[in-house]
C-alpha positions in Angstrom: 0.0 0.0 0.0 1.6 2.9 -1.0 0.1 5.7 1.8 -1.3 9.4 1.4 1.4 10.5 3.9 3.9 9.3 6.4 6.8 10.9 8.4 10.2 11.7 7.2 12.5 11.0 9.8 15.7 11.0 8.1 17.6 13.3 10.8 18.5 13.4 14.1 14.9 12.6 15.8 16.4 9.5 17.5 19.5 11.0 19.0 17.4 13.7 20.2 14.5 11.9 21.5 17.4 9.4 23.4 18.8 12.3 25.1 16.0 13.2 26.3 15.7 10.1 28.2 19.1 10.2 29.0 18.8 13.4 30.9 15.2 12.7 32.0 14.0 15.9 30.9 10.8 13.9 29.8 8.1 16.7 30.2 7.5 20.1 29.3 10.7 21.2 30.2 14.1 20.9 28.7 16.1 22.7 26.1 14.8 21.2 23.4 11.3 23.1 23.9 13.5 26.6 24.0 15.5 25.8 20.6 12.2 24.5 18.7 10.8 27.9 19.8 13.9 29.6 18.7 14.7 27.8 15.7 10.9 28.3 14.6 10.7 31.7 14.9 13.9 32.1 12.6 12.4 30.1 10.5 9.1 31.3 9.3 10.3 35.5 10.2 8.2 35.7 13.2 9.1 37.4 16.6 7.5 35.2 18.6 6.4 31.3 19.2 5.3 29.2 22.2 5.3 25.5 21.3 1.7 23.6 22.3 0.7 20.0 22.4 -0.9 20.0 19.2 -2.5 22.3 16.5 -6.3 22.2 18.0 -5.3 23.8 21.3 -2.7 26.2 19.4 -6.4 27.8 17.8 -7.8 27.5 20.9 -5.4 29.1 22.8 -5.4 32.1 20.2 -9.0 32.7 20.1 -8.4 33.1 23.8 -5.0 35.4 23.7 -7.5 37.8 21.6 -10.3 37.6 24.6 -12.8 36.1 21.7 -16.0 34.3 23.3 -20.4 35.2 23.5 -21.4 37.2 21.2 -18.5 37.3 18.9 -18.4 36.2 15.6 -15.4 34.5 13.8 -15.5 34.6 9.8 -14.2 31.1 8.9 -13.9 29.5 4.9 -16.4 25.9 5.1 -14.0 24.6 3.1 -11.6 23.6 6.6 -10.8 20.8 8.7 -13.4 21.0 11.2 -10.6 21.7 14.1 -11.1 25.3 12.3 -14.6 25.9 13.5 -14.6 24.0 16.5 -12.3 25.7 18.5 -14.1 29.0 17.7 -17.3 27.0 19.6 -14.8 26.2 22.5 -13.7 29.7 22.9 -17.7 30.8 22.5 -17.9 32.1 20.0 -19.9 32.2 17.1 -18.6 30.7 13.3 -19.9 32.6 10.5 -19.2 30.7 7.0 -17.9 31.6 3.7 -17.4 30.3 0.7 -14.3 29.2 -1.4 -12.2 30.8 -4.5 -12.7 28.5 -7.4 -8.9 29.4 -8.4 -7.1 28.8 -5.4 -9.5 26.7 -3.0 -8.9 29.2 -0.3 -11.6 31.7 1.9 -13.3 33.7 -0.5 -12.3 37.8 0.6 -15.5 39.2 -1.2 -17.6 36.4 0.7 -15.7 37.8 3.9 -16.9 41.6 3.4 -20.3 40.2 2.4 -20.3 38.5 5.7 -19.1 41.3 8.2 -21.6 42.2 10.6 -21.4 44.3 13.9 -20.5 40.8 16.0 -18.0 40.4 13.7 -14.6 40.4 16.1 -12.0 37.9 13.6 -11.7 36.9 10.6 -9.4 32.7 10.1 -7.7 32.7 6.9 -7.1 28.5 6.5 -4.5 28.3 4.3 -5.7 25.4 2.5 -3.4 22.2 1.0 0.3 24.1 1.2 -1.4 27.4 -0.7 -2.0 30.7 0.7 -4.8 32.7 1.0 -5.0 36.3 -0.4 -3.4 37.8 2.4 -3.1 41.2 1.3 -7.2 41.2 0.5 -7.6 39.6 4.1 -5.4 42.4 6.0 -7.0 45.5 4.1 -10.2 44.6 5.2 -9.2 43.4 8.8 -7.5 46.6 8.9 -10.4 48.6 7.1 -13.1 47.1 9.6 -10.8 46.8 12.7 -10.7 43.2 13.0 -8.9 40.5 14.2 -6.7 38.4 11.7 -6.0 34.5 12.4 -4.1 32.6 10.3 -5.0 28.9 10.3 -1.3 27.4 9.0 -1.9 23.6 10.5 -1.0 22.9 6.3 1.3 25.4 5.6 5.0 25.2 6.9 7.2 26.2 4.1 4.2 28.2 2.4 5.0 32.2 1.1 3.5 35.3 0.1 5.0 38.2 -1.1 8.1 36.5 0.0 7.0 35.8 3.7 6.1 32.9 5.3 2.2 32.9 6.2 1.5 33.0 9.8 3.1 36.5 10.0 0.6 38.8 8.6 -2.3 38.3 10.9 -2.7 39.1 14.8 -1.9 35.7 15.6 -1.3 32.6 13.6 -1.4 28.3 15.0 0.7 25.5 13.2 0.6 21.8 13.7 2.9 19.6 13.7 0.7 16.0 13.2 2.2 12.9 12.0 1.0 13.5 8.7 2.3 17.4 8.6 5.6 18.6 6.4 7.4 18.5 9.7 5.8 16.6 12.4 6.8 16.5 16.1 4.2 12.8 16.7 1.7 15.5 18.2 2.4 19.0 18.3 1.6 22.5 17.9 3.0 26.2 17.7 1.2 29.4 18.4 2.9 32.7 16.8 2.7 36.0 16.5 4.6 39.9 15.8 2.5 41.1 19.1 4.4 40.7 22.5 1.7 41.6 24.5 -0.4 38.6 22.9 2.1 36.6 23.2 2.8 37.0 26.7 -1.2 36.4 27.1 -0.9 33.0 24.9 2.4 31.8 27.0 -0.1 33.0 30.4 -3.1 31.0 29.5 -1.0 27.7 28.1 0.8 27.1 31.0 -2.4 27.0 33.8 -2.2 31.2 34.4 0.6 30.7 36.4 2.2 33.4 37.9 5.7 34.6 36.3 6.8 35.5 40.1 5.0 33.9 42.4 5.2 29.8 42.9 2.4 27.9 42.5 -0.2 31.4 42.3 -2.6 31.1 39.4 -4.4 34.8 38.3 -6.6 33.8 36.1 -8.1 30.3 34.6 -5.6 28.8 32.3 -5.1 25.5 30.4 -1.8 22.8 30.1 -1.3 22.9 26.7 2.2 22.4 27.0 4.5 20.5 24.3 6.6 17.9 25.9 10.6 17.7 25.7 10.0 14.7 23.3 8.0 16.4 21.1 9.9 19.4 20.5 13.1 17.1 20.3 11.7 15.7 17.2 10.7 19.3 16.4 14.5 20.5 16.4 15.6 17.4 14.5 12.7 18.3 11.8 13.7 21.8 11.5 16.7 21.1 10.8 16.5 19.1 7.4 13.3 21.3 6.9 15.0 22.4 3.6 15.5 19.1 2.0 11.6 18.0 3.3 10.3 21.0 1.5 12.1 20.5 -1.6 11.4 17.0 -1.9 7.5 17.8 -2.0 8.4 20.1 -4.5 9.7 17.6 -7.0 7.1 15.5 -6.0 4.3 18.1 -7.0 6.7 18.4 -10.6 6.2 14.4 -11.0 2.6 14.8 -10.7 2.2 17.5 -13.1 4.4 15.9 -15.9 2.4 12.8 -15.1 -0.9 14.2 -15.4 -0.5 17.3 -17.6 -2.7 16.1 -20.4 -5.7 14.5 -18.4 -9.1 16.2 -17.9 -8.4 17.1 -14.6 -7.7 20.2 -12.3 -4.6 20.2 -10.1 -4.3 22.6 -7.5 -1.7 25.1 -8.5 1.1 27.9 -7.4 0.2 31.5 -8.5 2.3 34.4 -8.9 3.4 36.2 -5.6 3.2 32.3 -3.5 5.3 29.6 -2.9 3.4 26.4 -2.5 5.0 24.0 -0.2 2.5 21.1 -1.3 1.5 19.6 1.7 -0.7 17.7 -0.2 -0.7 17.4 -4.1 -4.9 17.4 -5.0 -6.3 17.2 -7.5 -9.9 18.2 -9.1 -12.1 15.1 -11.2 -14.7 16.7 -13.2 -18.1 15.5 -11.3 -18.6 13.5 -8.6 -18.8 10.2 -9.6 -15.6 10.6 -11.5 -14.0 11.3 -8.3 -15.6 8.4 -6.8 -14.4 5.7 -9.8 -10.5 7.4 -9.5 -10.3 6.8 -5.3 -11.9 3.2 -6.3 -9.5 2.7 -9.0 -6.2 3.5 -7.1 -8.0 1.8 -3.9 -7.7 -1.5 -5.8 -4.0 -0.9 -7.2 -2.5 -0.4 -3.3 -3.0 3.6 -3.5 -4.6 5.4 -0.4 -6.1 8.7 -1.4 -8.0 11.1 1.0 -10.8 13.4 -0.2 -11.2 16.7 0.1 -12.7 17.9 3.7 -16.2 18.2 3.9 -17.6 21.7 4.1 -18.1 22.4 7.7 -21.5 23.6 7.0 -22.6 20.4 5.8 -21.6 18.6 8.9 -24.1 17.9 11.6 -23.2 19.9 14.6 -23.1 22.8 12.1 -25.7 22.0 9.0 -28.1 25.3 8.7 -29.0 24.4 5.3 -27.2 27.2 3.5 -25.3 26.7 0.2 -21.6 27.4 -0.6 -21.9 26.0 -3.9 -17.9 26.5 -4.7 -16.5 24.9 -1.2 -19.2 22.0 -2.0 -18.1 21.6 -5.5 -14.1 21.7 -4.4 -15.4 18.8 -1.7 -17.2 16.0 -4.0 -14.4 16.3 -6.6 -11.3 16.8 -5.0 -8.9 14.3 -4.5 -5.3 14.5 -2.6 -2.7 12.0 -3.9 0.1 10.5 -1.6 2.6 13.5 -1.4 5.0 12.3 1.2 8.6 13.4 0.8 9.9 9.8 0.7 7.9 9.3 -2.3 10.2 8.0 -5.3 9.0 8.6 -8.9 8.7 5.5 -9.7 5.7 5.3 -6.7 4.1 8.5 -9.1 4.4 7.2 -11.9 2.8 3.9 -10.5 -0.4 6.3 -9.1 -1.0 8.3 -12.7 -0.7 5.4 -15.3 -3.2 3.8 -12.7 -5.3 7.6 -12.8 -4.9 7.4 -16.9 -5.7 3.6 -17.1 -9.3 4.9 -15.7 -9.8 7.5 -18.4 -8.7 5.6 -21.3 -10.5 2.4 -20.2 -13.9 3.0 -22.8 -16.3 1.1 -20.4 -15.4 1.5 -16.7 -16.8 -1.1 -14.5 -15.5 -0.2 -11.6 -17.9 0.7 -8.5 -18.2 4.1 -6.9 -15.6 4.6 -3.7 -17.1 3.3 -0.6 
């Protein structure tokens, strides 16, 4: 079975992780937490980063760092992996939806200003897939309406725009570092942001309200959403072959569109003024059941695929019945292919001859996916 994604740990995770043990720094201390913080924020351009046990409590705990909760309401793209909305409900907030850009997949900035009411305190740009979203739209109208801007990277390590890194135009911006992620740390999470006074509010809350100079005092009501020694060991050791990761997926995504360049399909692609780092390379079947035969097809041949997510809206803690007729066309056709940096070419190859065996095949008898 070749998989949609799995860990490159080509580095020095296992030295790292052993000295940990060795020095029985085991929990939420140790200096591997300090230099993944460090290392991070010289990576991506950012001033400041506090390290979190995984990329759901990094949202939560920025939602809360901007004082967000009843009665406000948090612009969000459907089009997300439903950690997106759900920590905005955790906080207390309210989700407002919007749709999707047909050319990039990401939040729609027209559907945004369509969607700003009084209530409305922040606006979650999800950068979708390794792509960014229209960052300069997004910060004009933060700006113009005096709103909060969260930047959703959880996919986006290695992504640009304009030449900087996402997660550093916005108030405050979460990454996670999941198994499947371009650099994983097992479980793991990093809150960041330009703002020192938010970040001494996020670094506050994650570590129980503690007080910085009195033992064992807590002032307010905080949360342990610390990263463990471990995790951020595995962190550093990611970081630093975070080059050669990135790349890789690169020439991955260049297989892929040699491979497929002449099939009726839609593959998600880099604009002008981005870099993708192709988190995941996805693709776009024409209709539905197209989709359906292609994840069947590979299924069959030892291929895992993943579909697009489901628009949040369509979900049942959150279905009101309201159409985002992009975002619900991106989610019944899209398809992501394995993009994992230890990919060879052969292994693509293997996945599009299989993808143009299906087109060129005059009578498919293959069943839908199920």
């Amino acid at each position: 079975m070749i998989p949609v994604y799995q860990p490159y740990l080509t580095g020095k995770e296992k030295e790292y992780v052993a000295s940990c043990f060795d020095s029985t720094w085991i929990s939420s201390r140790g200096e591997f937490v300090s230099r993944f913080e460090a290392e991070f924020e010289k990576f991506t351009g950012v001033r400041h980063a506090t390290s979190v046990c995984n990329g759901t409590v990094a949202l939560h705990l920025a939602m809360m760092a901007l004082g967000l909760g009843p009665g406000d309401e948090v612009i969000v793209p459907t089009l997300t992996y439903v950690a997106s909305v759900n920590t905005v409900v955790q906080a207390g907030a309210t989700p407002v939806f919007v749709d999707s850009l047909r050319s990039t997949w990401q939040i729609d900035p027209k559907d945004v200003q369509r969607k700003i009411t009084p209530r409305t305190k922040a606006v979650m740009a999800v950068h979708l897939y390794g792509a960014p979203c229209d960052m300069t739209s997004l910060t004009e109208l933060c700006e113009q309406h005096g709103l909060f801007l969260i930047e959703d990277c959880a996919e986006a390590f290695g992504t640009l725009y304009r030449g900087k890194h996402v997660g550093t135009f916005g108030d405050i911006a979460t990454f996670s570092f999941f198994g499947n992620k371009t650099i994983t740390t097992g479980e793991g999470g990093m809150v960041v942001t330009n703002n020192s006074e938010l970040f001494t509010k996020a670094y506050h809350l994650k570590t129980q309200g503690v007080s910085p100079t009195r033992e064992y005092w807590h002032d307010t009501i905080g949360y342990n959403y610390r990263m463990t020694n471990i995790c951020a060991a595995i962190g550093v050791a990611q970081l630093e072959h975070a080059g050669q990761i990135l790349s890789k997926k690169r020439l991955v995504a260049e297989w892929y569109d040699e491979e497929l360049a002449d099939l009726p399909l839609t593959r998600h692609q880099e604009f002008e003024n981005m870099r993708h780092s192709w988190w995941m390379y996805s693709i776009l079947a024409r209709d539905p059941d197209e989709c359906s035969r292609l994840r069947n097809t590979l299924r069959l041949a030892g291929v895992e695929t993943r579909p697009l997510f489901h628009p949040v809206h369509l979900l049942p803690p959150y279905f009101s019945g309201l159409s985002f007729p992009v975002a619900e066309s991106l989610s019944s056709r899209g398809i992501n292919l394995p993009s994992y940096p230890g990919l060879e070419r052969r292994d693509v190859k293997m996945i599009c001859q299989t993808i143009r065996a299906q087109y060129d095949a005059s009578d498919s008898k293959i069943v839908p996916f199920r």
